[in-house]
C-alpha positions in Angstrom: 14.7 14.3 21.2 14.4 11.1 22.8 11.0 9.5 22.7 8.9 5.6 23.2 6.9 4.9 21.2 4.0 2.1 22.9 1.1 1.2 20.3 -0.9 -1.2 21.8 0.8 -1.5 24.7 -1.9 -4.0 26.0 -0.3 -7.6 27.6 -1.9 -9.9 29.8 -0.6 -10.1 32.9 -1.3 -13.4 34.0 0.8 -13.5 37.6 -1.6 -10.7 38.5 -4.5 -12.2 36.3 -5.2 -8.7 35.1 -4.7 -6.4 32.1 -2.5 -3.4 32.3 0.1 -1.3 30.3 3.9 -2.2 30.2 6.3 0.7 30.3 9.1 0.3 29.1 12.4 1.5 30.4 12.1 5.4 29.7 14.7 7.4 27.5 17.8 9.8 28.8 17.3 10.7 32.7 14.0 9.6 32.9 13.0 7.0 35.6 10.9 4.1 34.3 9.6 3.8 37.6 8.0 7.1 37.4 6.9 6.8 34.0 5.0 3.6 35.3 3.2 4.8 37.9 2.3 8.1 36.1 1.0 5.2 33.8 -1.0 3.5 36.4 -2.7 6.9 37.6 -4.3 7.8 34.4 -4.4 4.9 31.8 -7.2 3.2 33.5 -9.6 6.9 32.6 -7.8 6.7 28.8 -11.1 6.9 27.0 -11.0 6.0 22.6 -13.6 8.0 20.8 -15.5 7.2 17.7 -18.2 9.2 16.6 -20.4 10.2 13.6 -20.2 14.0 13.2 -22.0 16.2 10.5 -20.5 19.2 8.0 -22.2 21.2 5.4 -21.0 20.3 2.0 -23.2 20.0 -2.0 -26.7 21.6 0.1 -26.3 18.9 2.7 -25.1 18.0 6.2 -23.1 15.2 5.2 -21.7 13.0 8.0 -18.6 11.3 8.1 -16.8 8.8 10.7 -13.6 9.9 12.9 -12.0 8.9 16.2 -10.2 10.8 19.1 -9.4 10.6 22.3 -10.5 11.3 25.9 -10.1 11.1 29.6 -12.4 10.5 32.6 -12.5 13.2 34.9 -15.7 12.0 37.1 -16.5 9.1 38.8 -19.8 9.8 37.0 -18.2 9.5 33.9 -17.5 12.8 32.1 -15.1 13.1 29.6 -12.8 15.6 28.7 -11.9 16.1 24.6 -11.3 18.4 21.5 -13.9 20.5 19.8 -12.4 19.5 17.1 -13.3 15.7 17.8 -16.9 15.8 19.1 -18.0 19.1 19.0 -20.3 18.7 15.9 -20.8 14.6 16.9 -24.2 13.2 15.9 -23.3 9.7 18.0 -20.2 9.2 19.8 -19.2 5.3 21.2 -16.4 5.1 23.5 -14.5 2.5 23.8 -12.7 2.4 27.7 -9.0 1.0 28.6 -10.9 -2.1 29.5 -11.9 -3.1 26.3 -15.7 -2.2 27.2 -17.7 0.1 24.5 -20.9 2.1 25.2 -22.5 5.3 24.1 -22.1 8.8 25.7 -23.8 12.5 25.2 -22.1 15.7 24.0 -22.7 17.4 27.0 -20.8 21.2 26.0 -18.1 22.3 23.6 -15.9 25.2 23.1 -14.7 26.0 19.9 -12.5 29.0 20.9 -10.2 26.7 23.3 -11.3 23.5 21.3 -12.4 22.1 24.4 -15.5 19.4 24.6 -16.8 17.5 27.2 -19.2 14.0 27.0 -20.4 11.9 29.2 -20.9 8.6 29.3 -24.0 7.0 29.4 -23.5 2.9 30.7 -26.3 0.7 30.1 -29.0 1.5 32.8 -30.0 -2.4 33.1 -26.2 -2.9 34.9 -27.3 -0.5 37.7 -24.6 3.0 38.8 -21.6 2.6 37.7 -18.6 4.3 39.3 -15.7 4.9 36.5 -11.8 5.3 37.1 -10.9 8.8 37.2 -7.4 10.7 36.5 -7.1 13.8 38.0 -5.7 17.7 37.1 -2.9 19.1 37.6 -1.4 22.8 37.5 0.1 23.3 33.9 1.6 26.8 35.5 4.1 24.2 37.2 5.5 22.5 34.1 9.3 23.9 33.2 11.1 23.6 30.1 12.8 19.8 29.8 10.2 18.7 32.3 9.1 14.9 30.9 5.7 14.6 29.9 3.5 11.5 28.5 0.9 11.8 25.4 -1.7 9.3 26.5 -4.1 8.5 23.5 -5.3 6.8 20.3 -3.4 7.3 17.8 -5.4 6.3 14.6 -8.1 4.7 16.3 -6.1 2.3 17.5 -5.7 1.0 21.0 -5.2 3.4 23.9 -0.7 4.0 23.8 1.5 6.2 26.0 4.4 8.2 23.7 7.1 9.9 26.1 8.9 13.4 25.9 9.7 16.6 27.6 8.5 20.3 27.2 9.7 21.8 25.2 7.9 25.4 25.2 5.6 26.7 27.7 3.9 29.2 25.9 4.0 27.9 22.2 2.2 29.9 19.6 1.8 29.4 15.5 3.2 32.4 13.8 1.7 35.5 13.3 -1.7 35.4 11.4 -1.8 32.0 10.9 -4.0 31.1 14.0 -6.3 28.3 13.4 -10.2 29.1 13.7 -12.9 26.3 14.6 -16.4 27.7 14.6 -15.0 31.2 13.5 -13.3 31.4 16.8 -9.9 32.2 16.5 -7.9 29.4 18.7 -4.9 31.3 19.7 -6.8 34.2 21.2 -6.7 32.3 24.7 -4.7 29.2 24.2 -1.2 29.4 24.6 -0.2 25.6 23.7 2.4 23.9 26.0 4.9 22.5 23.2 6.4 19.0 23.9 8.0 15.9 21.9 6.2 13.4 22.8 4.9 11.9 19.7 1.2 12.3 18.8 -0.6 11.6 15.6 -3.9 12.0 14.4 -6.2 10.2 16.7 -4.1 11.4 19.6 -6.6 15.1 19.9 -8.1 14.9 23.0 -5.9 12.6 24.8 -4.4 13.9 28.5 -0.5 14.8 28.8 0.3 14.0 31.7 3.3 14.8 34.3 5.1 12.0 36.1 3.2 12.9 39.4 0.5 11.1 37.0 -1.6 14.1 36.7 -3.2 15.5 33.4 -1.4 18.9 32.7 -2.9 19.6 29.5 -5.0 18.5 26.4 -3.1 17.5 23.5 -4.5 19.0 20.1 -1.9 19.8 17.4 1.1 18.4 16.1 3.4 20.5 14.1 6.1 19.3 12.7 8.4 16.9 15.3 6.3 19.2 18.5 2.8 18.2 20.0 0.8 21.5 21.1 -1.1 20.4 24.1 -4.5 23.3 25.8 -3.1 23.7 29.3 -4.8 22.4 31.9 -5.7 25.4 34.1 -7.3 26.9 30.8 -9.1 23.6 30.3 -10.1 22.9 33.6 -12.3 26.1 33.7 -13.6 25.2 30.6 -14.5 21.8 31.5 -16.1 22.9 34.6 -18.7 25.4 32.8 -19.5 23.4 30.2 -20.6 20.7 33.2 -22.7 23.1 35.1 -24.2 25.2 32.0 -23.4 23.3 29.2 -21.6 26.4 27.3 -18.8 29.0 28.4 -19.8 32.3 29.5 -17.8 35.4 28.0 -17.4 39.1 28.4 -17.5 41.4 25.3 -16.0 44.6 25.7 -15.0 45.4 22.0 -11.1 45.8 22.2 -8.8 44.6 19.6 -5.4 43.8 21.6 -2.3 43.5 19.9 1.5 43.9 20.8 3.1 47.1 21.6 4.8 48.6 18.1 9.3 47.8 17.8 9.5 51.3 18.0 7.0 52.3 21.5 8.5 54.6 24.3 6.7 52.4 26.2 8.3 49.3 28.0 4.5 48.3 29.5 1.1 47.6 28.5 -1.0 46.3 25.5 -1.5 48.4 22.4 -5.2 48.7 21.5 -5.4 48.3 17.5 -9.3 48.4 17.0 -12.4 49.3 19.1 -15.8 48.1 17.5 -18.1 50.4 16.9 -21.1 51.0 19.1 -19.2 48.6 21.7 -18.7 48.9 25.4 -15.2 49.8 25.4 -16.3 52.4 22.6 -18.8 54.1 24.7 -16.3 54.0 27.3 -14.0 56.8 25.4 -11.5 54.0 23.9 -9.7 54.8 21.1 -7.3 52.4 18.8 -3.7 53.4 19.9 -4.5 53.8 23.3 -2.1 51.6 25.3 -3.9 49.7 28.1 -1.9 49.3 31.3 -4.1 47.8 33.7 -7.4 45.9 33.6 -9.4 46.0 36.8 -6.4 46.7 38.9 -4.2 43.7 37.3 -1.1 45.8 35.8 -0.5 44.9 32.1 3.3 44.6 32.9 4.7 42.7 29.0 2.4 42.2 26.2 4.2 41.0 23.8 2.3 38.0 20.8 2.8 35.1 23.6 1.3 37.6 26.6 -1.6 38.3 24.4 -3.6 35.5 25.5 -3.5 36.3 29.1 -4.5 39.7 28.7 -7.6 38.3 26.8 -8.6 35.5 29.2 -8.6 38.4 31.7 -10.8 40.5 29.6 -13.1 37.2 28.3 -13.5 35.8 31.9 -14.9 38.5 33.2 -18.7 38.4 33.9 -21.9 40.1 31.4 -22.6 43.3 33.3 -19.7 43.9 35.3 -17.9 47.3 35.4 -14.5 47.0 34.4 -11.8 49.3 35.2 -9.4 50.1 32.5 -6.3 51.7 32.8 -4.6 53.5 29.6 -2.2 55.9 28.1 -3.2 58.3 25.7 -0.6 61.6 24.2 1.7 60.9 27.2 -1.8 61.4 29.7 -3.0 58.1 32.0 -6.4 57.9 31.8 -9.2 55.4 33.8 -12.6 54.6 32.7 -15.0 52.1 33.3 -16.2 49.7 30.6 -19.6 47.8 31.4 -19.4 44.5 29.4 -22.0 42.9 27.8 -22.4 39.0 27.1 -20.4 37.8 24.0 -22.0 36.0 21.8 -20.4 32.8 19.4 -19.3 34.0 16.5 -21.2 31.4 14.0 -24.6 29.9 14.7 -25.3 26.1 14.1 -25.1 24.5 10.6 -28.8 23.8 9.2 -29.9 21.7 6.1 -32.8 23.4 4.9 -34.0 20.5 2.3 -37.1 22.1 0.9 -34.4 24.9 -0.4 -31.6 22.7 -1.3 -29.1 24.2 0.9 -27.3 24.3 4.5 -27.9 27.3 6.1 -26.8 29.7 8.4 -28.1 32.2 10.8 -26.6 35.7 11.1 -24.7 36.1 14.9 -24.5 39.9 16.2 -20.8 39.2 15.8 -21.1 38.4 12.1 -23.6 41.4 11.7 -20.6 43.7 12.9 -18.4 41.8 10.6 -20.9 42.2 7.6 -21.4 45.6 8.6 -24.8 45.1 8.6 -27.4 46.9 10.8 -29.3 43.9 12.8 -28.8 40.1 12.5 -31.8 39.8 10.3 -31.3 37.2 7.2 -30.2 34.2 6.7 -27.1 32.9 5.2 -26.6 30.7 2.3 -23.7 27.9 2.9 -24.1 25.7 0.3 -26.5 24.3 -2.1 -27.4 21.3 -3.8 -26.2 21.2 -7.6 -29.6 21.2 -9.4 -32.0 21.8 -6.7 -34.2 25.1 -5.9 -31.8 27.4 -4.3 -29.2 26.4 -7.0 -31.7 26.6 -10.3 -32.9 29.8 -9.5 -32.3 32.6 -12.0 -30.4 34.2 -10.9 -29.2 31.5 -8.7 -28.1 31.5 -5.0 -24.9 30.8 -4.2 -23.0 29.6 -1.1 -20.1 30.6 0.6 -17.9 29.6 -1.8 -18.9 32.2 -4.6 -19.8 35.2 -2.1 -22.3 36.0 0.7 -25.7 35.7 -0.1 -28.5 36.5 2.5 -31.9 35.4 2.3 -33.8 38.5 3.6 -37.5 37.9 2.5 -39.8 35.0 1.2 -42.8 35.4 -1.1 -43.3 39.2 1.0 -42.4 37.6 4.0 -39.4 39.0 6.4 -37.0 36.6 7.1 -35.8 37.4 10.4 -33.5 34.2 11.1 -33.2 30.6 10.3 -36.9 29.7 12.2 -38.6 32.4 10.5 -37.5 31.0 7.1 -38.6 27.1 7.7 -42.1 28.5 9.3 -42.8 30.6 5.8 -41.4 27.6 3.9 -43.9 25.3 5.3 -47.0 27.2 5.4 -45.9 28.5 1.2 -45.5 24.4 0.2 -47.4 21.6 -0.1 -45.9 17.8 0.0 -44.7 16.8 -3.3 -45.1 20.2 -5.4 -43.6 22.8 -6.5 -44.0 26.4 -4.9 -42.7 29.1 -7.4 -41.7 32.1 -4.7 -40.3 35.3 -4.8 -37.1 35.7 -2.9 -35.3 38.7 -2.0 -31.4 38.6 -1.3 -28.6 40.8 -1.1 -24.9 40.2 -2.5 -22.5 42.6 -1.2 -23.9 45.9 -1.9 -26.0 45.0 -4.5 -30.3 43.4 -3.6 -31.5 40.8 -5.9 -34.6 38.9 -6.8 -35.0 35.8 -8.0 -37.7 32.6 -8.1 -37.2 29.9 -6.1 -39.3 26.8 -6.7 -39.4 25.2 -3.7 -40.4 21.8 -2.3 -40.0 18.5 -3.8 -41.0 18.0 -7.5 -42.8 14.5 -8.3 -40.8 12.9 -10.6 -42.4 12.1 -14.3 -44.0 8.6 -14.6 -41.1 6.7 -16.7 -42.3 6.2 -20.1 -43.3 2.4 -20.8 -40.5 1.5 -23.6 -43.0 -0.2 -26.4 -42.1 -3.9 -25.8 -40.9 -5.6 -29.6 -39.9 -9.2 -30.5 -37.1 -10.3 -28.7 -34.2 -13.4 -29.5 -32.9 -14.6 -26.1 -29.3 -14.6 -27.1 -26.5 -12.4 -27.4 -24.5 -11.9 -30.2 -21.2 -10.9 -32.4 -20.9 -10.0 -35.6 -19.0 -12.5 -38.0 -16.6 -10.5 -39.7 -14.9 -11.7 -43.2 -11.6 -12.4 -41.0 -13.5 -14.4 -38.5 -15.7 -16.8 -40.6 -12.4 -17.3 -42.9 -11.0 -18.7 -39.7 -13.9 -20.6 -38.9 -13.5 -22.4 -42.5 -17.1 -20.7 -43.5 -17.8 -20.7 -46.5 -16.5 -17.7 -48.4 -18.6 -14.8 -48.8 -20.6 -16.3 -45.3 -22.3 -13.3 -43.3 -23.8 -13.4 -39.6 -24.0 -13.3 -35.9 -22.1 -15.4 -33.4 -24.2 -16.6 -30.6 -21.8 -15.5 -27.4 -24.6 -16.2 -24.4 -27.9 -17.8 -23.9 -30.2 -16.4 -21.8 -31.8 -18.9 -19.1 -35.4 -19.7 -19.1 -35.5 -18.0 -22.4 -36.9 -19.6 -25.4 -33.7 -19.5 -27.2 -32.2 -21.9 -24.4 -35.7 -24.2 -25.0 -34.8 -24.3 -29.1 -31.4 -25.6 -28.2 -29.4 -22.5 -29.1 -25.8 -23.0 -28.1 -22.8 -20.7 -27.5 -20.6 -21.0 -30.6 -23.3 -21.3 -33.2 -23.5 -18.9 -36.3 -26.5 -17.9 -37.2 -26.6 -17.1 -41.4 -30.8 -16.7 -41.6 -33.7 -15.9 -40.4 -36.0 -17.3 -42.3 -34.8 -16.9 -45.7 -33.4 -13.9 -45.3 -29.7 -13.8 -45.0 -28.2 -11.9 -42.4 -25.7 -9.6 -43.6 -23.8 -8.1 -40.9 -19.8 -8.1 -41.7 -18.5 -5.0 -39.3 -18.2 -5.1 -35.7 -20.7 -2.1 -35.4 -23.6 -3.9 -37.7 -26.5 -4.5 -35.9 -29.3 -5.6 -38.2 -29.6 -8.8 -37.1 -31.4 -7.2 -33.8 -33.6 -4.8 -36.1 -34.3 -8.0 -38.2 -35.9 -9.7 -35.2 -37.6 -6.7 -33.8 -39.1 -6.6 -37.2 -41.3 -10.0 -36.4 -44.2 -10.1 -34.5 -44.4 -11.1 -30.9 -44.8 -15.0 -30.1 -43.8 -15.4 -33.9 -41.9 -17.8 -34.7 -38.7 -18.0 -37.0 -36.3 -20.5 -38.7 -32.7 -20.2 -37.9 -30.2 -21.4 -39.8 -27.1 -22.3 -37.9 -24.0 -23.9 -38.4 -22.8 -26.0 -35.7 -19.2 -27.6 -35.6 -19.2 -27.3 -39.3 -22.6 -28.9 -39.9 -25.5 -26.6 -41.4 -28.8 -27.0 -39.3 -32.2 -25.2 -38.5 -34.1 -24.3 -35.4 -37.3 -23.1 -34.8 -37.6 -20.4 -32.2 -40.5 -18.8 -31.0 -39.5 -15.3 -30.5 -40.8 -13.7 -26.7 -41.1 -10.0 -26.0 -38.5 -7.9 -25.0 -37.3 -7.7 -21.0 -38.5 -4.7 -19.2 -35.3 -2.3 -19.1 -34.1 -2.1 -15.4 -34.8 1.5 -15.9 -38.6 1.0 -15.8 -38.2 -1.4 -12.4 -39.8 0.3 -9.0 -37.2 1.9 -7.0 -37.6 2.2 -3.0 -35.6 5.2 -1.9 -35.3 5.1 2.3 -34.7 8.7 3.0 -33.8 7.7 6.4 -31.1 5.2 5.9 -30.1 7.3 3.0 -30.5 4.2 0.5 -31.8 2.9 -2.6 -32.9 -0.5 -4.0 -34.7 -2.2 -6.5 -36.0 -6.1 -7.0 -33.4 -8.4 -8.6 -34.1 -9.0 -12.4 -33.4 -12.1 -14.9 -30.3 -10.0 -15.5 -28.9 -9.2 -12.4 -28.9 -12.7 -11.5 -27.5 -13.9 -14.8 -24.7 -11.6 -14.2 -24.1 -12.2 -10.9 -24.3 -16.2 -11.2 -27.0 -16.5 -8.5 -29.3 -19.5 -7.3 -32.4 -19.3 -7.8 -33.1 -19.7 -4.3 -31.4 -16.8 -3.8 -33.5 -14.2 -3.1 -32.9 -10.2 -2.4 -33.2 -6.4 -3.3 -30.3 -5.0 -4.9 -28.9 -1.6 -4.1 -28.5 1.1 -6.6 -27.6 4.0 -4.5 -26.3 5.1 -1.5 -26.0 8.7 -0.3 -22.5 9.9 0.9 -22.4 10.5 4.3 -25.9 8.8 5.3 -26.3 6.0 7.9 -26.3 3.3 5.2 -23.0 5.1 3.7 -21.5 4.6 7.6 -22.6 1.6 8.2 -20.7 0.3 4.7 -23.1 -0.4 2.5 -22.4 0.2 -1.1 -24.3 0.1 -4.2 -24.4 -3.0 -6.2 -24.7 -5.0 -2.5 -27.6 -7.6 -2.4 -29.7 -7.0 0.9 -29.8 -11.0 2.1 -31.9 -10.5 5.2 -32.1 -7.8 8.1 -32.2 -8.4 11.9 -32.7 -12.2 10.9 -35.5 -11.8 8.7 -35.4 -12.6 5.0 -35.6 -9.6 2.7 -37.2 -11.5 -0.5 -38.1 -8.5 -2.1 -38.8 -4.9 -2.1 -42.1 -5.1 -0.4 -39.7 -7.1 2.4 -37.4 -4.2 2.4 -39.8 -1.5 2.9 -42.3 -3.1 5.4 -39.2 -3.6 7.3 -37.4 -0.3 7.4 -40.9 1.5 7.9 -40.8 -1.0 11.0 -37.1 -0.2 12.3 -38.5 3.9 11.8 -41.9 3.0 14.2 -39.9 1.2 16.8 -36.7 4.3 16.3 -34.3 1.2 15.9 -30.9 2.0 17.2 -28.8 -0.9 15.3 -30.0 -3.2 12.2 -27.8 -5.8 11.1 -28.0 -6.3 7.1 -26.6 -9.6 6.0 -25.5 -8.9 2.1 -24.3 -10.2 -0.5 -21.0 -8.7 -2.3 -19.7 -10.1 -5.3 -19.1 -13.7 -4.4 -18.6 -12.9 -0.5 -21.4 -12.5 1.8 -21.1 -10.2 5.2 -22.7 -8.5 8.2 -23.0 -4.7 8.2 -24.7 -2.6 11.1 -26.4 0.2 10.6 -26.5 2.6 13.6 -29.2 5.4 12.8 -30.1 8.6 15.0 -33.4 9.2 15.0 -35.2 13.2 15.2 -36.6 13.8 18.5 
């Protein structure tokens, strides 16, 4: 295998005062002239994705950050990707070969061929924008040894060019392990053109492309030292339907295809294994072992593991309603019948967050109500929950996928039909912030349950005030029998070391120092000798608020007394007002005398710390982290928690796309951008 390798191939070219790749001389029997034009025709299209998608996971949708990569394949901007990279994409920003970034629109996705396409969307202020285009070509062409280029970005870096040859035409994973996106299983229609042009992860989505410069195929796997690429005539269709209808079209017929057994008289056809029940090819008189020979006139000639998929893109393509001829042999006899198909449906419905329950959710396809063996597509599914929220604290609990199937089938009485039925009889059963005790019917397996869901959010119990007692602004160590020997005490001496002095407290006002041992308070001696001891703090909350005491101290050897008037104890930070922003998925709280002790902050500092942030929210994305200080947003000074609020609850009115936190972080200060989606 001979391959180049050209990350960030970018140079200025200043003789021709633009930007453009540099191709290097290319390996074997390769001409470098063709590899540079091939270059030329479709690098300028070379689009780098980044996008914010959403997965169920804990009860939530939880969104994470990836990249991938594209090509333009219309002057009006649409781009051809993976599934796999923008198919479940909240936001996507692509970045083009120019350097230039701007936002584009999920426009339709395929999970069975991992195929997506976007569009672009420019800003509408610049007027219509034509963009560079590459253009298809016919992957049936390609030949074994023929070289190939994997245009991409790899890791999110900038757009690169890797250089190889085919080396399979018709490359499948092994038997059983196909991979499934969506429930739809990838190799039923893709046979993936294998080549050695390397490709990493960032690389899905990105063109292979011939040396006439033309995009024969869709890289999306790597395995091992070989890239496995969608071929482009399979794509192409794709990409066409998802631009005109926004979703692929399939025939069902209810055959389950698989390769003719070692040991078949037979030299032709495809064996049927399986014929769902109730299906079309079912009521057509199909049985499993019947071997299929021809499909609306097209002879089944070889239908061995790597024929498979074109014998299913012939069945698939066909249209809902058509009457398909079918050709079989059955005990020796050739039989034809016709088979009406009906439309196929996706195998998995969309991924819900259902947050009165504490759970994602999932409503039941007719494919998955076949699977289930279940008589209609009534229910809902159970995904995931949330660890100590309704669905998860019933007894007995629900569970998600993970520990069975569980199917939500009625509410308080109330049929649950599907995922629309349950959120209507959630919000007409619960009221803002209480809980709704329901009775919920769900079956597991064979078996039907019940169980008591308390749904809704539960208002949280008012902290209880901790009784504020006398309070000694210092803090302290105890002076053990080994540590006042070495401080040449007095033998038998017994106290507290003073370690830190609290600003603006009235131990810094009585002239408390670091380094001074206190021996009494008042007359009484303190006695603590053990590291663990701590009556010296029970002696003090002994004394009455705004008391005052006699210390006696030694000082660099020299025995003297203060007079401290003793304050009440802080607030614990537990019993400070938390703002939680549900939709920046954050939490913060004013800054206390502590917080900016520990931190070493001016007082003219000013600022809300943050003291949570949820995984996989906006403020999560955007970097945020707890512990940050919020400094200002958008320019404006965020002095307190009042600031904070008033200004999110702003952002949220005006649907803010980007707000720009400046933050404080240990001793370094930074920008961060949020970039929320809003609901429509």
């Amino acid at each position: 295998m001979k391959t180049v390798t050209c990350l960030m191939m970018l140079v200025t070219v200043i003789a021709a005062g633009c930007t453009g790749p540099v191709v290097p001389a290319g390996p074997g029997g390769v001409d470098s002239a063709s590899v540079e034009r091939a270059v030329e025709a479709v690098y300028p299209a070379l689009v780098r994705l980044k996008v914010v998608s959403t997965t169920p996971s804990g009860g939530r949708m939880i969104r994470s950050q990836g990249s991938g990569s594209g090509a333009i394949i219309s002057a009006d901007g649409y781009v051809v990707t993976n599934h796999h990279v923008a198919g479940n994409a909240e936001r996507i920003v692509c970045r083009l070969s120019n350097g230039e970034e701007m936002d584009a629109v999920r426009v339709g996705t395929d999970p069975m061929t991992d195929i997506c396409v976007v569009q672009l969307r420019p800003d509408a202020r610049q007027g219509p924008r034509t963009f560079p285009t590459a253009r298809w070509g016919d992957s049936d062409q390609l030949r074994v040894g023929d070289s190939v280029l994997a245009m991409g970005s790899p890791a999110g870096v900038t757009q690169s060019v890797t250089v190889g040859v085919v080396s399979n035409t018709a490359m499948m994973t092994p038997y059983g392990t196909g991979m499934k996106m969506r429930g739809e299983t990838i190799g039923t229609l893709v046979r993936w053109i294998g080549h050695d042009a390397v490709i990493y992860p960032g690389n899905s989505g990105g063109p292979l492309v011939n040396l006439a410069g033309e995009i024969v195929g869709i890289n999306e796997v790597g395995m091992g030292s070989l890239g496995g690429a969608i071929p482009s005539n399979l794509a192409r269709d794709v990409v066409r339907q998802l631009i005109e209808y926004g979703k692929v079209s399939r025939a069902f017929t209810g055959l389950e295809c698989q390769p003719r057994l070692k040991n078949s008289p037979q030299t032709t056809g495809v064996l049927v294994g399986g014929v769902v029940p109730d299906s079309p090819a079912a009521r057509a008189g199909i049985h499993p072992g019947d071997l299929i020979t021809a499909i609306d006139g097209v002879v089944v000639s070889a239908a061995s593991r790597e024929d498979l998929p074109i014998v299913h893109q012939l069945l698939l393509s066909q249209p809902a309603g058509k009457s398909l001829s079918v050709t079989f042999d059955r005990d020796g006899q050739t039989h034809t019948v016709d088979v009406v198909t009906t439309a196929r449906q996706r195998v998995l419905g969309d991924d819900e967050e259902v947050k009165a329950w504490g759970m994602t959710a999932l409503d039941i396809t007719g494919p998955l109500a076949i699977e289930m063996q279940r008589p209609s597509t009534d229910g809902v599914i159970v995904q995931t929950v949330l660890p100590s929220g309704p669905a998860a604290s019933a007894k007995p609990t629900l569970q998600g996928l993970g520990g069975g199937v569980d199917i939500i089938t009625e509410v308080a009485g109330r049929k649950v039909t599907d995922l629309a039925s349950l959120r209507r009889i959630t919000d007409e059963l619960t009221k803002p912030n209480e809980e709704t005790p329901v009775l919920v019917a769900f079956d597991r397996g064979r078996q039907q349950f019940l169980t008591v869901v308390k749904l809704g959010k539960k208002t949280p119990p008012r902290d209880v005030m901790t009784a504020r007692k006398a309070w000694l602004g210092v803090e302290t160590q105890v002076l053990t029998r080994d540590l006042a020997e070495a401080l040449n005490l007095p033998r038998g001496s017994t106290g507290v070391r003073v370690t830190y002095v609290r600003a603006d407290s009235a131990a810094a006002e009585a002239d408390l120092h670091i380094g001074d041992v206190i021996l009494r308070l008042d007359k009484n001696p303190v006695r603590d000798t053990r590291p663990e001891d701590n009556s010296f703090a029970y002696m003090i909350q002994a004394y009455a608020i705004d008391a005052t005491a006699t210390l006696t101290i030694v000082r660099d050897g020299e025995t003297i007394t203060r007079d401290v008037k003793l304050e009440a104890s802080p607030a614990p930070l537990s019993e400070l007002r938390v703002y939680e922003d549900r939709q920046f998925e954050f939490s913060a709280r004013d800054l206390a005398p502590v917080d900016r002790e520990d931190r070493k902050l001016a007082r003219d500092v000013c600022g809300v710390l943050v003291t949570a942030v949820e995984n996989g929210g906006w403020a999560d994305l955007g970097g945020l982290s707890v512990g940050d200080i919020v400094l200002a947003i958008d320019g404006g000074d965020i002095a307190n928690l009042d600031a904070l609020e008033k200004t999110l609850a702003r952002a949220q009115t005006d649907k803010a796309t980007h707000l720009v936190l400046f933050i404080r972080r240990g001793v370094h200060t930074m920008f961060l951008q949020l970039e929320p989606m809003w609901e429509k």
